[in-house]
Backbone bond lengths (Angstrom), bond angles and torsions (degrees), N, CA, C in turn:
res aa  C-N    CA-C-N  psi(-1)  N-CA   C-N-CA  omega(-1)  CA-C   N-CA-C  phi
1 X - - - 1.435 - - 1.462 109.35 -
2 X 1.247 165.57 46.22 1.106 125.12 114.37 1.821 122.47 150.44
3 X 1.264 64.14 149.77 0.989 154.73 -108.19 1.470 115.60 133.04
4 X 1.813 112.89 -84.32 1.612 117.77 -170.64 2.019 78.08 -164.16
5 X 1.875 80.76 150.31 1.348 112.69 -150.73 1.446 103.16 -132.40
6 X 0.839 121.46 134.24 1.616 121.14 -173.06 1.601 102.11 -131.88
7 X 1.432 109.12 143.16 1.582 138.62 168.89 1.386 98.04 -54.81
8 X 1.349 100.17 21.68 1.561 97.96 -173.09 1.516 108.89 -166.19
9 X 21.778 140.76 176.07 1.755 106.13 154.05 1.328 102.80 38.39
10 X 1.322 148.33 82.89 1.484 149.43 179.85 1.537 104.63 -73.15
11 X 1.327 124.80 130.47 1.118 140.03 163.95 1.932 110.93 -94.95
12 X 1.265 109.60 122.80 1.319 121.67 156.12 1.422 133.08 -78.70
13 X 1.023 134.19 115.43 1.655 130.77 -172.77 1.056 132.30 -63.94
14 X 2.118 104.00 -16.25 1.175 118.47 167.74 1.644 105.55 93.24
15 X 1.057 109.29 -21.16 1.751 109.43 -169.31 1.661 89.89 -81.55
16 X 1.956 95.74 142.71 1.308 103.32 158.73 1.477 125.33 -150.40
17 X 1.282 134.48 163.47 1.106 123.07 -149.34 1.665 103.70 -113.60
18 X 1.066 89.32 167.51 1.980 108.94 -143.45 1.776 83.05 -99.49
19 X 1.506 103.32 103.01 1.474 95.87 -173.47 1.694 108.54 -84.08
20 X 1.280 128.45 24.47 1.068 132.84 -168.74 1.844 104.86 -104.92
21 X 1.260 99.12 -48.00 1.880 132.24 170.31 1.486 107.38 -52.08
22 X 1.664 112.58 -55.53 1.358 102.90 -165.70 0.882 143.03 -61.03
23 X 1.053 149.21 135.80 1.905 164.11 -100.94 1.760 95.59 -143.44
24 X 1.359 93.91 140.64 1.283 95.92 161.08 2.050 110.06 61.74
25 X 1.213 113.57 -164.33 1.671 99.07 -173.02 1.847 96.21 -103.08
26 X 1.426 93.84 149.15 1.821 91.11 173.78 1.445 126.82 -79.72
27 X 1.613 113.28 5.37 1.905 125.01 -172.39 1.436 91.12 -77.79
28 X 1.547 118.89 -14.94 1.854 108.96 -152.93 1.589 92.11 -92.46
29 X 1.304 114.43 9.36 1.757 125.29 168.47 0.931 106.69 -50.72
30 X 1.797 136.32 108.50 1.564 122.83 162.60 1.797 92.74 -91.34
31 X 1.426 87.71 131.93 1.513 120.54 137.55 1.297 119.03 -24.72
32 X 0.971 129.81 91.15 1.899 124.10 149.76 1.071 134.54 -101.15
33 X 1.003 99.80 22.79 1.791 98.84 176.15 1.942 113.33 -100.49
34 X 1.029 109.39 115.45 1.048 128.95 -177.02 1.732 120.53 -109.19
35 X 1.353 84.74 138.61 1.753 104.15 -174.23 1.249 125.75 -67.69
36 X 1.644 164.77 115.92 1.161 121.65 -151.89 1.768 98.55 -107.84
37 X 1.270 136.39 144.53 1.117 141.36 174.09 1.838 118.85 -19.25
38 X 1.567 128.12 93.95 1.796 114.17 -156.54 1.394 103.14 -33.14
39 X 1.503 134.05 -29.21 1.294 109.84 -155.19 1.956 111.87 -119.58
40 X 1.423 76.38 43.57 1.507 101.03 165.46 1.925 111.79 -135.94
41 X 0.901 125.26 119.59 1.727 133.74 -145.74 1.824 76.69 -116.60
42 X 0.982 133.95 50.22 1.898 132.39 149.62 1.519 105.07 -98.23
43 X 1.581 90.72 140.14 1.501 113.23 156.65 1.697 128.23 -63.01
44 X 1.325 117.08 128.03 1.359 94.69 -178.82 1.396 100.40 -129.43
45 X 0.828 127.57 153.25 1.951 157.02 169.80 1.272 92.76 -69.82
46 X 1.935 118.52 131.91 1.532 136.36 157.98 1.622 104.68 -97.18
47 X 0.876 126.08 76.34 1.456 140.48 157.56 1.444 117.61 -22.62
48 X 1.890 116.40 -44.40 1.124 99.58 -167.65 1.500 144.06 -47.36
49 X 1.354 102.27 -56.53 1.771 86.65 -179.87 1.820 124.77 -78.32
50 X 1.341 96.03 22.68 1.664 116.15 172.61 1.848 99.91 -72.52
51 X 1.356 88.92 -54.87 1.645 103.97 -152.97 1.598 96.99 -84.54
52 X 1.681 120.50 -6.50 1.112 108.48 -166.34 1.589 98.81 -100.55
53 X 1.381 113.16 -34.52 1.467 102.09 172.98 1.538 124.60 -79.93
54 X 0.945 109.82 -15.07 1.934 107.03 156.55 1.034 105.71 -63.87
55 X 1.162 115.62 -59.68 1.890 112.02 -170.62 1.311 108.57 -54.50
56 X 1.381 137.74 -19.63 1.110 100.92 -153.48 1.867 90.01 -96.60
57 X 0.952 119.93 0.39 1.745 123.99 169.55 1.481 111.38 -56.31
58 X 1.525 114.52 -35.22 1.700 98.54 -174.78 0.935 103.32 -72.51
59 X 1.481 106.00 149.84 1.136 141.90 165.07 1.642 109.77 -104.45
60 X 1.656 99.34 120.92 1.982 110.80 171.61 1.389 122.89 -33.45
61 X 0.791 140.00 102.46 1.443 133.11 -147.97 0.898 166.44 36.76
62 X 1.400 81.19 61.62 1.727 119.18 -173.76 1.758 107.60 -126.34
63 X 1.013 120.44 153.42 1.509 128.41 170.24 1.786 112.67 66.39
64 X 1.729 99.22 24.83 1.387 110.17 178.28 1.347 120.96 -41.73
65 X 1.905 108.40 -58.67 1.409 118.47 -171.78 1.813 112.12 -60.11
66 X 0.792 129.36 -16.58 1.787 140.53 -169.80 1.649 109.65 -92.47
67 X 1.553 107.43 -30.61 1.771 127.88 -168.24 1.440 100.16 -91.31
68 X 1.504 112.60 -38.25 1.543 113.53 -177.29 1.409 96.05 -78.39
69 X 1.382 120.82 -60.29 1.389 120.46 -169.70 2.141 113.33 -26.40
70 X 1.521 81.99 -68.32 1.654 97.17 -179.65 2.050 106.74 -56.43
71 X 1.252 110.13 -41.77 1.200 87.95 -171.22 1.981 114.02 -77.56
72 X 1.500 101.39 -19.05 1.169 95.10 157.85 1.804 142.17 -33.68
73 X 1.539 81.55 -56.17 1.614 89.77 -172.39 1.355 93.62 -95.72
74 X 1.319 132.11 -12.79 1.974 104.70 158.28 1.716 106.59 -55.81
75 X 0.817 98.59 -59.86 1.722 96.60 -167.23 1.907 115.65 -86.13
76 X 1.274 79.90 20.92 2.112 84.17 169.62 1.278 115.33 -56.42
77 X 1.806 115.69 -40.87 1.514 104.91 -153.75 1.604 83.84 -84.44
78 X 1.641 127.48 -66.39 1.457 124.46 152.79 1.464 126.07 12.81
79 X 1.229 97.93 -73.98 1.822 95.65 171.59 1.438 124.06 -94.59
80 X 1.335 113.78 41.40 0.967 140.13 -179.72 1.740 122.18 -111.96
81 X 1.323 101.97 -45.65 1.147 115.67 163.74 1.464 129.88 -104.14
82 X 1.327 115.88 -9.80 1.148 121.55 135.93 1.774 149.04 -39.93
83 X 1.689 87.19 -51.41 1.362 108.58 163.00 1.650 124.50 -104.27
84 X 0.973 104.63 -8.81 1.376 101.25 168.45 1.830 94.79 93.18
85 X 1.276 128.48 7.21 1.617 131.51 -148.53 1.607 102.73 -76.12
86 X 1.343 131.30 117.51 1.745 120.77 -168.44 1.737 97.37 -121.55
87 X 1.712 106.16 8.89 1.540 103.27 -173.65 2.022 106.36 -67.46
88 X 0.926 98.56 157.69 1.335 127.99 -161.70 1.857 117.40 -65.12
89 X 1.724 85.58 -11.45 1.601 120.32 179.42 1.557 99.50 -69.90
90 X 1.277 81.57 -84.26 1.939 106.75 179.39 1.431 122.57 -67.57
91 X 1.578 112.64 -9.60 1.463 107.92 154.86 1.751 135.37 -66.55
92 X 1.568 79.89 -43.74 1.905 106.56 167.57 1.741 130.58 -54.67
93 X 1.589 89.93 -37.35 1.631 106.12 166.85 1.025 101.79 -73.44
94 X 1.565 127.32 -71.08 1.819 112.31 -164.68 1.579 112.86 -49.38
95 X 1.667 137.36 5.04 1.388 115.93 -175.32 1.876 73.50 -118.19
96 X 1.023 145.58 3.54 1.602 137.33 172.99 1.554 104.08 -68.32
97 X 1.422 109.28 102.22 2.092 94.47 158.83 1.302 98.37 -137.61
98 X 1.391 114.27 62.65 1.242 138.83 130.77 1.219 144.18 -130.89
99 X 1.330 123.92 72.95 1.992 115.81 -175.30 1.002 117.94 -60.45
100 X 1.321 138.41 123.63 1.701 131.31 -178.93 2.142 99.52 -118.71
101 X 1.516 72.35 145.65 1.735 66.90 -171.86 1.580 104.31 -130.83
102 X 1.026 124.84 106.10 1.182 120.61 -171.83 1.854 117.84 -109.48
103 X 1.578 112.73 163.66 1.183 98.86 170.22 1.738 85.66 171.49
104 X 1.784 97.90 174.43 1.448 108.42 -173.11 2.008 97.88 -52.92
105 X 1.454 99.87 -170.39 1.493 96.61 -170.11 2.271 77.73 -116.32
106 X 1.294 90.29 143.83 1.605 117.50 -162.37 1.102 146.27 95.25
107 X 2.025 90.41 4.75 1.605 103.63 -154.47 1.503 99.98 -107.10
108 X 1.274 118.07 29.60 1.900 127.23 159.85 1.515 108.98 78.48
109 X 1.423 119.15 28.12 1.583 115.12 161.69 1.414 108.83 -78.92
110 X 1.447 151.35 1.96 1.239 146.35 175.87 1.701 88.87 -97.09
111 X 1.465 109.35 -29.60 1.523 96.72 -167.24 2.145 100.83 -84.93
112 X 1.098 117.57 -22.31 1.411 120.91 164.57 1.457 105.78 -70.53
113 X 1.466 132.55 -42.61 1.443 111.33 -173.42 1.844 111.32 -70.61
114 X 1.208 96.75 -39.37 1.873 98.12 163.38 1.295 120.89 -53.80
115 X 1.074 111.32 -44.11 1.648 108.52 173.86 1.583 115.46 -62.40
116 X 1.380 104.70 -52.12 1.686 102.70 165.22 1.504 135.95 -50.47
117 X 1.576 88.51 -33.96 1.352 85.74 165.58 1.068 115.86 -69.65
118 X 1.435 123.76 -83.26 1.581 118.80 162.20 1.443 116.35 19.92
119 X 1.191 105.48 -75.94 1.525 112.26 -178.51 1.549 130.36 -46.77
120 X 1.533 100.52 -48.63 1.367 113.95 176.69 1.499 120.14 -93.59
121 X 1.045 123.11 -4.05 0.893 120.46 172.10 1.372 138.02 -13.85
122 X 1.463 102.32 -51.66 1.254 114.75 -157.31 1.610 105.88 -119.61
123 X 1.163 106.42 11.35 1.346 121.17 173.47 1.797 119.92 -145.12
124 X 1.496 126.18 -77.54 1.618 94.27 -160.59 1.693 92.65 -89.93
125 X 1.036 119.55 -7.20 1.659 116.15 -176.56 1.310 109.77 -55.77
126 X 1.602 105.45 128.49 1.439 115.66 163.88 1.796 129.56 -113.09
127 X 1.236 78.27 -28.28 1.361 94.47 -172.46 2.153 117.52 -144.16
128 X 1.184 121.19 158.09 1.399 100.69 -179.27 1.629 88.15 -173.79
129 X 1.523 98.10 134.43 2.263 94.48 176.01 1.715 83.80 -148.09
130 X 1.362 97.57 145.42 1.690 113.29 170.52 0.944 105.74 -114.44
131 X 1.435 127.68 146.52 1.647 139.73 -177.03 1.231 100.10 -103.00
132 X 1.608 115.15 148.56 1.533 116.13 173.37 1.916 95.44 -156.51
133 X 1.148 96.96 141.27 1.255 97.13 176.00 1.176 127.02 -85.16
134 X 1.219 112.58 5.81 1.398 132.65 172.54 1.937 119.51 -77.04
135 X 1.771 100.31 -6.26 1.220 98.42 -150.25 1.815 84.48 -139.87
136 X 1.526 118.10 22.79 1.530 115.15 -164.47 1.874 114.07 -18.65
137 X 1.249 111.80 -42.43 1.494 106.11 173.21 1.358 148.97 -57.72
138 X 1.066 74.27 -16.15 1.969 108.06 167.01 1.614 112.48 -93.78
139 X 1.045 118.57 -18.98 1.717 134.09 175.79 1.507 108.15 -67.92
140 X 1.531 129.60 -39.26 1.197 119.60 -173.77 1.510 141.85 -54.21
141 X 1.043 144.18 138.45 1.736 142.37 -177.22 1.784 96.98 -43.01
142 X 1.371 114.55 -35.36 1.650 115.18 -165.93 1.635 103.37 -92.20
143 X 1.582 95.39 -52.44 1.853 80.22 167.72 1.344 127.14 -48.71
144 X 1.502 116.54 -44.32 1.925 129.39 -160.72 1.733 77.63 -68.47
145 X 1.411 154.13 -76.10 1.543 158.76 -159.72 1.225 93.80 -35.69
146 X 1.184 97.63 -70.42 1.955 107.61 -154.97 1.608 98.52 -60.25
147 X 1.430 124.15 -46.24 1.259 116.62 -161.60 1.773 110.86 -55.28
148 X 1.540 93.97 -60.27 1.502 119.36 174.01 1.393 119.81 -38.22
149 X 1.918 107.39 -47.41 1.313 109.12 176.42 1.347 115.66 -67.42
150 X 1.194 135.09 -54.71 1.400 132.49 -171.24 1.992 97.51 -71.07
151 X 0.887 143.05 19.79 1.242 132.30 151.77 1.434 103.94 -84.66
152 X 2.015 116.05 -58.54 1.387 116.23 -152.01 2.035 91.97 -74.40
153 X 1.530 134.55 -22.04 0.747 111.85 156.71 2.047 145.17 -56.22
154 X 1.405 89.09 -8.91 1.476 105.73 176.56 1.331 108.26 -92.78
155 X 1.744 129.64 -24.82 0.704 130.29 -148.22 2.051 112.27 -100.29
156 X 1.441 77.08 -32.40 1.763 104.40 178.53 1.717 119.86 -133.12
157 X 1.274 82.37 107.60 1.976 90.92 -174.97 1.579 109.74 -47.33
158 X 1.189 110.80 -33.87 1.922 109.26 -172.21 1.281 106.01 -70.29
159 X 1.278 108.60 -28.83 1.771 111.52 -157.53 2.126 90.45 -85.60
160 X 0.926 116.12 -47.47 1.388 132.80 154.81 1.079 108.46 -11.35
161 X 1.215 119.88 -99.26 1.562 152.24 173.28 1.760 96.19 -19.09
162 X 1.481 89.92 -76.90 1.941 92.07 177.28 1.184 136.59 -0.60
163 X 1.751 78.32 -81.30 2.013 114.75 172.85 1.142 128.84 -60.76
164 X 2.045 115.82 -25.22 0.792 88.88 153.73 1.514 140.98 -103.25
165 X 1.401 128.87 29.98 1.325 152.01 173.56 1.543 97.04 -74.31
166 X 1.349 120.89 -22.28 1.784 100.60 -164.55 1.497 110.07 -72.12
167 X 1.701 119.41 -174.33 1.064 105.77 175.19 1.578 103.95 -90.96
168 X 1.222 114.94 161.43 1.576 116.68 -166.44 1.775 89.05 -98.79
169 X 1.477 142.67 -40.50 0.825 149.81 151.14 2.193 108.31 -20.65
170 X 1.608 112.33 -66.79 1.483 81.67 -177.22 1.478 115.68 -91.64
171 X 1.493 114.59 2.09 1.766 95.63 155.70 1.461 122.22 -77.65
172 X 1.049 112.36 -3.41 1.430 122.42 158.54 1.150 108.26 -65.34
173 X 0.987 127.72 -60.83 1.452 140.75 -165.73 1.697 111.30 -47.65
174 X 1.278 74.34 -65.37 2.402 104.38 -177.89 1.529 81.48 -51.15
175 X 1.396 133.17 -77.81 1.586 123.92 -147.80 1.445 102.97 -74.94
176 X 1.402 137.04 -30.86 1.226 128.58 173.71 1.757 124.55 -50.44
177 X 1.918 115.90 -48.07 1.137 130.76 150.39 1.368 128.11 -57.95
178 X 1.741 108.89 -5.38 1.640 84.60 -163.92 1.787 142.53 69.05
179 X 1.184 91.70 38.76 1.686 108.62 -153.41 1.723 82.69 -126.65
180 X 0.933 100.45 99.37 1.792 130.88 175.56 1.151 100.10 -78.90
181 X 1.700 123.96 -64.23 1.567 101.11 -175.59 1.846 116.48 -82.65
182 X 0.816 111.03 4.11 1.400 104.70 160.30 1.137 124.10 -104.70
183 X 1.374 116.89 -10.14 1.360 102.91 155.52 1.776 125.76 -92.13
184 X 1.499 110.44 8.39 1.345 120.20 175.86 1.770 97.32 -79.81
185 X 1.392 84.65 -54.29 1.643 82.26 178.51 1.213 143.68 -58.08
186 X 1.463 119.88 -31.81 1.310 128.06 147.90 1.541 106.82 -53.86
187 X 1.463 137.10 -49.12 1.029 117.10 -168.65 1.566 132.05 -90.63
188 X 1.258 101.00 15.28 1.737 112.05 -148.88 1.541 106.46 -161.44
189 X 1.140 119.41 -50.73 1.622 112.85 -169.09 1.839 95.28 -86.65
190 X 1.088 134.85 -42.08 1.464 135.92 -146.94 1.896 89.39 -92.53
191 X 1.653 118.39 -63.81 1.086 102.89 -178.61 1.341 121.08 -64.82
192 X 1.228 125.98 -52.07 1.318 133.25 176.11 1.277 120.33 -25.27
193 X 1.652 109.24 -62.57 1.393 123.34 163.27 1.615 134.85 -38.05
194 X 1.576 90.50 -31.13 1.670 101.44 175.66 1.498 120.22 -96.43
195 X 1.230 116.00 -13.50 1.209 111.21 168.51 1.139 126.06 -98.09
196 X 1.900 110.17 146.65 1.278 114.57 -171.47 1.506 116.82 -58.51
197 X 1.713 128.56 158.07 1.558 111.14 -173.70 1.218 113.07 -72.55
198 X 0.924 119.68 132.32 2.441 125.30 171.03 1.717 80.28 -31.86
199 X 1.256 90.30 154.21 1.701 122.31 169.39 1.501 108.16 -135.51
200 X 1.803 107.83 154.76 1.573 105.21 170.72 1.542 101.84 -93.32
201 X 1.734 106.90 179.71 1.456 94.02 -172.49 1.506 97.58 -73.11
202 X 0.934 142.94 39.85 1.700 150.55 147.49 1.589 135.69 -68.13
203 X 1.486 73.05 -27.06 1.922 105.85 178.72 1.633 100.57 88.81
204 X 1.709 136.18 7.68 1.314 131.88 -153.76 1.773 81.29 -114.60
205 X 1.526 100.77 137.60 1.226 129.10 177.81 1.952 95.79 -57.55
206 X 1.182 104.93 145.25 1.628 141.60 -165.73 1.611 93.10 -110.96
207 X 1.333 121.50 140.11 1.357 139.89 153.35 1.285 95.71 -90.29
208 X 1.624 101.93 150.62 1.577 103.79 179.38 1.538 96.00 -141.78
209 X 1.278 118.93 129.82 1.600 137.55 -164.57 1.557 103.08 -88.62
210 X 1.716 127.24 171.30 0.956 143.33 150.40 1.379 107.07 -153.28
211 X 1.053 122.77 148.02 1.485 137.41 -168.98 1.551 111.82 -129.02
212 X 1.831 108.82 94.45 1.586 90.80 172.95 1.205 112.37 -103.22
213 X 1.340 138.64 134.90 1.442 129.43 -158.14 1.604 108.76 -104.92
214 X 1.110 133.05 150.61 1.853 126.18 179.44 0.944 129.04 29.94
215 X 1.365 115.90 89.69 1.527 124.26 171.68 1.130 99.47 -94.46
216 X 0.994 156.55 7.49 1.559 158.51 171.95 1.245 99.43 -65.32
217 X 1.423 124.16 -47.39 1.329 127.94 166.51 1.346 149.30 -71.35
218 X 1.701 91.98 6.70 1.750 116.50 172.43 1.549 99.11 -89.03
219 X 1.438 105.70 146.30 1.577 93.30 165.39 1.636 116.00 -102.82
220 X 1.764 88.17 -174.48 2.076 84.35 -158.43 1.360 118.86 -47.44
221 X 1.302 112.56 -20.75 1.397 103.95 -159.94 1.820 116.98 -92.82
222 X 1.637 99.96 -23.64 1.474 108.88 159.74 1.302 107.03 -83.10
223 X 1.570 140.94 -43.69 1.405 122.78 -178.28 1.650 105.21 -62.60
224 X 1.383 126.43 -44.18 1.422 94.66 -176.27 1.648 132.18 -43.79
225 X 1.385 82.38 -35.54 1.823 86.53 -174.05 1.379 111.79 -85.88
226 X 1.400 129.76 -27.06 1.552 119.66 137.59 1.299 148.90 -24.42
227 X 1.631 119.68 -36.34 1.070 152.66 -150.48 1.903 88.87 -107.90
228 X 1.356 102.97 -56.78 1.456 97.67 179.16 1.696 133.92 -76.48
229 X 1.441 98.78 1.55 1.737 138.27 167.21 1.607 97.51 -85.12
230 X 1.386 124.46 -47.18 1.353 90.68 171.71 1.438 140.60 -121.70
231 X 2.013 91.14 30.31 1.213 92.75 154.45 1.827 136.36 -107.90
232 X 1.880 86.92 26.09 1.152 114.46 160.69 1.193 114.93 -80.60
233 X 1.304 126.63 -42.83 1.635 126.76 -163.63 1.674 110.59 -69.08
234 X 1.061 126.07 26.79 1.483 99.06 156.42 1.667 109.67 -108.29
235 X 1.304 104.40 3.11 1.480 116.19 161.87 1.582 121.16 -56.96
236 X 1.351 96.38 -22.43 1.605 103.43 -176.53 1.533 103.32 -91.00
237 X 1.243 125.85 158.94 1.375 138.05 -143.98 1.929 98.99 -81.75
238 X 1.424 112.74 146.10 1.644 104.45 -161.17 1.703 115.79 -78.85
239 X 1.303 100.93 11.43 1.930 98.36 164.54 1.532 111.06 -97.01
């Protein structure tokens, strides 16, 4: 989300938070830095004090209409079969696995994707990378993949397993050329596709989130090929 939000060697970002400023207590800091599986060789992004100084801007009841919106269409297909619901509303969301959230730049969508995270954290989140132009290397179609992938591989043993079956030879290949959609596809359309959907211990299929935050802050030549990454993703399977 947002920027745009998808149904879907540690690097530091360098950002840190102004312990004088901070709101609220600093223990409620989640951790993001994540390990990536040894026998997966991806770079991953430490998010935390990214996500911690946006967050700490919301304000409790504030930015309701934008929080319902998104949690709506997480749980469309969910309350769908729950309720039995076949209206034309909640039909349209369950084929959406893309939320895009747009707005002027200051107007608190970095501070909604922190909050979302927040939320999910500990459940449908798999993956999550923020763009900053401060950090152009982190901006790329191959960085935003790789980062994301070696999280949702930490995150989900099947998806794991997958990735690491590919050949290590053509993701070499894809990141050596610069070939974004082939390296989405090796990393995202082929495994994704083959694995069965996550379940809760309920046995009922799991939505699984990704959060890319400010692309406003990619420039044209990495957002184009971003842009065409996610109008690949509804190729990927609808949880």
């Amino acid at each position: 989300m947002p920027a745009s939000s998808e149904k879907k060697l540690f690097i530091n970002d360098g950002v840190t938070v102004d312990s004088q400023n901070s709101t609220e207590n600093e223990e409620s800091v989640i951790s993001l830095l994540v390990k990536p599986p040894e026998n997966i060789h991806f770079q991953i992004a430490d998010f935390t004090y990214t996500v911690a100084r946006y967050a700490k801007f919301f304000l409790r009841g504030t930015r309701v209409s934008p929080l319902k919106e998104i949690s709506d269409w997480l749980n469309a297909q969910e309350s769908t079969a729950k309720n039995n619901d076949s209206s034309k509303h909640i039909q349209n969301k369950r084929h959406q696995t893309v939320f895009w959230l747009t707005g002027d730049a200051g107007t608190g969508k970095s501070i909604i994707s922190s909050k979302v995270l927040q939320l999910h954290h500990d459940n449908s989140l798999v993956g999550w990378h923020f763009c900053s132009h401060a950090n152009p290397l982190q901006n790329s179609s191959i960085a935003i993949l790789e980062f994301v992938s070696g999280m949702m591989a930490s995150k989900m043993p099947a998806y794991q397993n997958d990735i690491s079956n590919l050949d290590p030879n053509a993701i070499k290949e894809a990141r050596a050329k610069n070939n974004s959609e082939e390296f989405y596809r090796l990393l995202y359309t082929v495994p994704l596709n083959a694995m069965e959907p996550p379940k809760d211990i309920n046995g009922q299929i799991c939505q699984k989130l990704i959060i890319i935050d400010a692309l406003d802050e990619i420039d044209d030549k990495h957002l184009d090929k971003f842009l065409t990454i996610v109008r690949a993703f509804p190729k990927s399977p609808p949880w």
